[in-house]
C-alpha positions in Angstrom: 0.0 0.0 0.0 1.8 3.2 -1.2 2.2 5.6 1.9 0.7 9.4 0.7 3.5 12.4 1.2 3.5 14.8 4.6 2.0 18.1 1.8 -0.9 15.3 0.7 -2.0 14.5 3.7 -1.5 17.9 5.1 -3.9 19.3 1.5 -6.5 15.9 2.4 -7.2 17.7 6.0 -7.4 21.5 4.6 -9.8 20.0 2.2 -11.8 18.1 4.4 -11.7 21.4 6.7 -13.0 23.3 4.0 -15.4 21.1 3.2 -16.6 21.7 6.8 -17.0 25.0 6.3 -18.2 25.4 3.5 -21.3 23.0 4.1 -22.0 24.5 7.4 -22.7 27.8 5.5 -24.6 25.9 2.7 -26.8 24.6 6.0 -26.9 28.0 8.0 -27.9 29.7 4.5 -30.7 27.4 3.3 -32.1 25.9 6.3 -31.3 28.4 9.3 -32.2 31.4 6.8 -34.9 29.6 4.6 -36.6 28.1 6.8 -36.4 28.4 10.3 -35.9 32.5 10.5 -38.2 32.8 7.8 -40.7 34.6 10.5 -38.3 37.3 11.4 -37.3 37.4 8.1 -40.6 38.0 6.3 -40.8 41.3 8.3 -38.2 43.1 6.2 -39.0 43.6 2.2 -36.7 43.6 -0.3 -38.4 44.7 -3.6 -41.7 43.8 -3.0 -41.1 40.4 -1.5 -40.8 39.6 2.3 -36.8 38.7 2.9 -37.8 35.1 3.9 -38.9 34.4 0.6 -36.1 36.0 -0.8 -33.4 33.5 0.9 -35.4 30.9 0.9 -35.8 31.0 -3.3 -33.0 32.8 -4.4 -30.7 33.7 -1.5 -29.7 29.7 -0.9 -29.3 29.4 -4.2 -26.9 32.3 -5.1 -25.2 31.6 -2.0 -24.8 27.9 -3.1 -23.3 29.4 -6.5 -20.8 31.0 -4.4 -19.7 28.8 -2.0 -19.1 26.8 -5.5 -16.8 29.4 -6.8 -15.3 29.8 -3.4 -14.6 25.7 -3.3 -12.8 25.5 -6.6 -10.3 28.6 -6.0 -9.8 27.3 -2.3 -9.1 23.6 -3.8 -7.1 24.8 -6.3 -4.7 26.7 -4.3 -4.6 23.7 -1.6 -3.9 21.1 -4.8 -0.9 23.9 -6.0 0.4 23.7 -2.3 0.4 20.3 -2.2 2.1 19.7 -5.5 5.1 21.6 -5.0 8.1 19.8 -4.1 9.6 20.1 -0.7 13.0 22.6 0.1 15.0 19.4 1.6 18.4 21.1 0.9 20.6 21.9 4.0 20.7 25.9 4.3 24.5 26.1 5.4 
């Protein structure tokens, strides 16, 4: 079984971190907003429609297109990190 390098396992746990994150907002935004502080919500209007059914028909979504773009730039960056090679020369 092929043992994975100290920068891949280090990008395989900032992934998973940020795949933490980024699903807790995805949760926050579409349930917490959408649904359960739809009340609260629904007594601010945001051109002609109470905020509550704002988030909970476009809000989640356009925050789900976001966290999207927000995924593939963070993964891209931890995948760069990973992929360069290590400085194992001796400084003096």
């Amino acid at each position: 079984m092929p043992r994975t390098s100290p920068p891949r396992r280090d990008a395989w746990k900032r992934s998973l971190r940020l795949i933490a994150v980024l699903l807790a907002v995805w949760f926050t935004a579409s349930l917490g907003l959408g649904v359960l502080l739809a009340e609260p919500l629904n007594r601010i209007w945001v051109r002609g429609f109470p905020l509550g059914f704002w988030f909970s028909q476009q809000g989640a979504i356009l925050i789900f297109l976001v966290l999207l773009v927000v995924n593939a730039i963070a993964m891209d960056r931890i995948e760069r990190d990973a992929d360069q090679p290590e400085d194992t020369e001796d400084p003096s």
